[in-house]
VEXSE-489130 format. One record per residue (C-alpha): residue number from 1; residue in three letters; x, y, z. Coordinates in Angstrom, 3 decimals, always signed. Layout:
# residues N
+--------+------+----------+----------+----------+
| drengu | roro |        X |        Y |        Z |
+--------+------+----------+----------+----------+
|    NUM |  ALA |        X |        Y |        Z |
...
+--------+------+----------+----------+----------+
# end
This chain:
# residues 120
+--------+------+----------+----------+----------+
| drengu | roro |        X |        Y |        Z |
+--------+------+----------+----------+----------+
|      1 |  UNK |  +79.072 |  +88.082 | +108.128 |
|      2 |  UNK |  +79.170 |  +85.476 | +111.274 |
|      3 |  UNK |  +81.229 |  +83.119 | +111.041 |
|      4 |  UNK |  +78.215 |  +80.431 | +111.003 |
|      5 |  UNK |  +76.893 |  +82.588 | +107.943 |
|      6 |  UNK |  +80.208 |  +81.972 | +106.276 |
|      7 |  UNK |  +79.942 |  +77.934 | +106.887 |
|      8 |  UNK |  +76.300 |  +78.343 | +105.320 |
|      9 |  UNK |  +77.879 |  +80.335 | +102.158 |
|     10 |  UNK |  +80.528 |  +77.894 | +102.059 |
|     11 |  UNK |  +78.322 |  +74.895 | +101.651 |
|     12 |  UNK |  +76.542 |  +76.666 |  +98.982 |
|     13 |  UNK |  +79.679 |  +77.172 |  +96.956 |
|     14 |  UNK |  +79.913 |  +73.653 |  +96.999 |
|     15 |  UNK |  +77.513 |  +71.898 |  +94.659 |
|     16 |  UNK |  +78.503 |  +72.529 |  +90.790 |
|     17 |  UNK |  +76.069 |  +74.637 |  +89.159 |
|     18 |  UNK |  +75.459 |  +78.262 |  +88.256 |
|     19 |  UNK |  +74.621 |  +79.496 |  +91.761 |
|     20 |  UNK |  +78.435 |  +78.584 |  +92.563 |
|     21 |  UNK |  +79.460 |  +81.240 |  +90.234 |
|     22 |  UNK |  +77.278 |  +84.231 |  +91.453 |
|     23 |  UNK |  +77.746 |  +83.176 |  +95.267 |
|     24 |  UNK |  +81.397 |  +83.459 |  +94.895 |
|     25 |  UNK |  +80.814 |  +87.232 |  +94.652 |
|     26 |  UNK |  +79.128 |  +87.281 |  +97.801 |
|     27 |  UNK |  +81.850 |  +84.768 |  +99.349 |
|     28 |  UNK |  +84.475 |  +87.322 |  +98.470 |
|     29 |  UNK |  +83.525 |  +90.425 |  +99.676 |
|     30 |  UNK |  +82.313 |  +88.632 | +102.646 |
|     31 |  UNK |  +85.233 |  +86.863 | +103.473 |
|     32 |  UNK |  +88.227 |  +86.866 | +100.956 |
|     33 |  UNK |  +90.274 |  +89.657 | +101.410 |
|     34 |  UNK |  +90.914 |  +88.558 | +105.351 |
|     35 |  UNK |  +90.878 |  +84.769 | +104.373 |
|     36 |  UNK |  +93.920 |  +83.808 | +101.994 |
|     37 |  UNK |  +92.773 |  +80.181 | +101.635 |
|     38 |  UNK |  +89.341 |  +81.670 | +100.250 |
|     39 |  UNK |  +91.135 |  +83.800 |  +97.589 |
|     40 |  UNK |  +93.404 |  +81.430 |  +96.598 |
|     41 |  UNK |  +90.525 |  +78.605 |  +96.223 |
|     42 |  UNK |  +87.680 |  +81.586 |  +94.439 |
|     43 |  UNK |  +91.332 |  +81.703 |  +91.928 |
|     44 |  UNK |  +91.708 |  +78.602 |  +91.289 |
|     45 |  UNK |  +88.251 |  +77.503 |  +90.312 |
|     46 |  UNK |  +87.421 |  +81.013 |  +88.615 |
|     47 |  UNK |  +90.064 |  +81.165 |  +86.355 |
|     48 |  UNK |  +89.371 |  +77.088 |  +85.604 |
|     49 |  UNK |  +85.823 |  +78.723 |  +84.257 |
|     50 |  UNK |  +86.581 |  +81.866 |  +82.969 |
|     51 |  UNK |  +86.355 |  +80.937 |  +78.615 |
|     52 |  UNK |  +83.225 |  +78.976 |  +79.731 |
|     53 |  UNK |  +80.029 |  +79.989 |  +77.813 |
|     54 |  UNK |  +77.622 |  +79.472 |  +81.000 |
|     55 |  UNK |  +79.461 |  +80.143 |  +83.701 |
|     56 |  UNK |  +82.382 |  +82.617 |  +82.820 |
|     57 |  UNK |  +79.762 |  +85.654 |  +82.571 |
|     58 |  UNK |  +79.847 |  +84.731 |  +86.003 |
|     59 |  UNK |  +83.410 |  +84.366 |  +87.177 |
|     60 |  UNK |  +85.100 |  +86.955 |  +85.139 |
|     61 |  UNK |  +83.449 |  +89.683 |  +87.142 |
|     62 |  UNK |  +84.495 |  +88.382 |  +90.624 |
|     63 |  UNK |  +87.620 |  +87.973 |  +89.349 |
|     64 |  UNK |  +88.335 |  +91.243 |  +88.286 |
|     65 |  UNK |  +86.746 |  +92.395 |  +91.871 |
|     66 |  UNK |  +89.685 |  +90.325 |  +93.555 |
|     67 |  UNK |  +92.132 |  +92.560 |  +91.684 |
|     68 |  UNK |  +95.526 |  +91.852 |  +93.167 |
|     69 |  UNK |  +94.373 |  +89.097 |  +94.829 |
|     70 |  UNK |  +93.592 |  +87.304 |  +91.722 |
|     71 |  UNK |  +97.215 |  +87.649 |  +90.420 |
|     72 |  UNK |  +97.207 |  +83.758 |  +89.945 |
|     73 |  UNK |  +94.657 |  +84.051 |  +87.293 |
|     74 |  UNK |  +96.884 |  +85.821 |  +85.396 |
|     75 |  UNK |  +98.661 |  +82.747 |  +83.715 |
|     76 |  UNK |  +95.259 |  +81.262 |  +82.818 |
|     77 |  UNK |  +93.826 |  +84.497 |  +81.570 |
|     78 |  UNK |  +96.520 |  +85.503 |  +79.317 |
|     79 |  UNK |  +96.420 |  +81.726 |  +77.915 |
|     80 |  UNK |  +92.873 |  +81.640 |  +76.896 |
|     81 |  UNK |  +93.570 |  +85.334 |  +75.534 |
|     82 |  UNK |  +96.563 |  +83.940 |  +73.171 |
|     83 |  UNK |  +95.114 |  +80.753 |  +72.237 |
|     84 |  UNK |  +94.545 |  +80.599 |  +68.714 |
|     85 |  UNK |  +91.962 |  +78.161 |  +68.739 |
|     86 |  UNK |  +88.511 |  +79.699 |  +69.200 |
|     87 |  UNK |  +86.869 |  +78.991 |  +73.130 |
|     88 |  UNK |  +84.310 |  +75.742 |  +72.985 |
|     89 |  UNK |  +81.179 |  +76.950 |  +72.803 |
|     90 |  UNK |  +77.611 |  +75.807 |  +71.740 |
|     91 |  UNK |  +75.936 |  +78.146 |  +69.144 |
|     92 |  UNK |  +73.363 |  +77.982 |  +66.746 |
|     93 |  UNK |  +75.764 |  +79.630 |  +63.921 |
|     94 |  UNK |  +79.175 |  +79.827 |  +63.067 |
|     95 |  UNK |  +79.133 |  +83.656 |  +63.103 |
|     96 |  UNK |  +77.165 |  +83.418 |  +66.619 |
|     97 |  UNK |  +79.997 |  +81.131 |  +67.802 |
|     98 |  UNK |  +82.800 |  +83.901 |  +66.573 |
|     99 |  UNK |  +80.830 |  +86.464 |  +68.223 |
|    100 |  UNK |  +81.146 |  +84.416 |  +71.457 |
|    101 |  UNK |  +84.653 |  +84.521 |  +71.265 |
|    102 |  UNK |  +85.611 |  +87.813 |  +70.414 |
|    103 |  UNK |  +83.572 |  +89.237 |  +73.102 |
|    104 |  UNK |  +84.564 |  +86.721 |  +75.523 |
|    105 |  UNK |  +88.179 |  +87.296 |  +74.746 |
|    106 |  UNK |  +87.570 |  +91.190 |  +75.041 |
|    107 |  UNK |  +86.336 |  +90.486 |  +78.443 |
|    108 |  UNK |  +88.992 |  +88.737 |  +79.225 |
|    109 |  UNK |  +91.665 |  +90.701 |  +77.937 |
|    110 |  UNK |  +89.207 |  +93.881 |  +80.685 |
|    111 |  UNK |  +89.876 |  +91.624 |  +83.733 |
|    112 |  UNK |  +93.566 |  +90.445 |  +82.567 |
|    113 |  UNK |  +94.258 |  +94.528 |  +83.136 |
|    114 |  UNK |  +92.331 |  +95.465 |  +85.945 |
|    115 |  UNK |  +94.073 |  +92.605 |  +88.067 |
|    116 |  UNK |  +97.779 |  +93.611 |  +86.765 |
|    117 |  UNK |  +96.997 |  +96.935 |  +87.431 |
|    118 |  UNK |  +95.988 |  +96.549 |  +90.778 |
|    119 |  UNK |  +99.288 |  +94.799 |  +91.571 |
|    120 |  UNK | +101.607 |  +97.379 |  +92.989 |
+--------+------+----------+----------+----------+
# end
C-alpha cells in the first residue's frame, strides 16, 4: 500500500459506522504490524466495541488477527468475559438475547486465547 493509499484508508476509518469496523482489517494488514501508533489505536477502539451487537462481529476478528499485538485488549476482553451481567443487546426475545451472549462471550473467550497465545 502507498503511503497516499494509507491516508485514503485512514480517512475512511474515521467516520463512525460499520464500514470502520471491516476497514480496520484492511488497515491492519496494510499497515499495522510496521506502524505501532496504528496497532495501538485499531486496540483501543476494537476492544471499546468488542461485546457490541453490531459492530463486535466485526472487531473481534481483527483483533484476534493482531495476535500479540493486541495484548492490550486483553484487560477489556477478559472483563466483558467475567462480567456477570449479560452484554446490552437489542433482541426480540429474552432467550434470543441469552443466545447473544453466550455466543458472543464464546467468541470472546476464542480471541482472548489466540492473542495470549501468540505472546511469547
Amino acid at each position: 500500500m502507498t503511503e497516499r493509499q494509507g491516508r485514503q484508508a485512514m480517512a475512511l476509518f474515521e467516520p463512525e459506522s460499520v464500514l470502520k469496523y471491516e476497514l480496520a482489517g484492511v488497515v491492519w494488514r496494510h499497515r499495522g504490524v510496521a506502524d505501532t501508533g496504528i496497532a495501538d489505536r485499531l486496540v483501543a477502539e476494537l476492544s471499546a466495541v468488542a461485546g457490541d451487537q453490531y459492530v463486535g462481529a466485526h472487531a473481534l476478528p481483527v483483533l484476534a488477527d493482531m495476535g500479540r499485538h493486541a495484548a492490550g485488549a486483553l484487560p477489556r476482553l477478559t472483563a466483558l468475559i467475567e462480567d456477570r451481567c449479560r452484554l446490552p443487546v437489542n433482541e426480540s426475545t429474552e432467550w434470543a438475547e441469552i443466545r447473544f451472549d453466550e455466543t458472543r462471550r464464546a467468541q470472546l473467550v476464542v480471541v482472548r486465547d489466540r492473542i495470549a497465545a501468540d505472546i511469547p
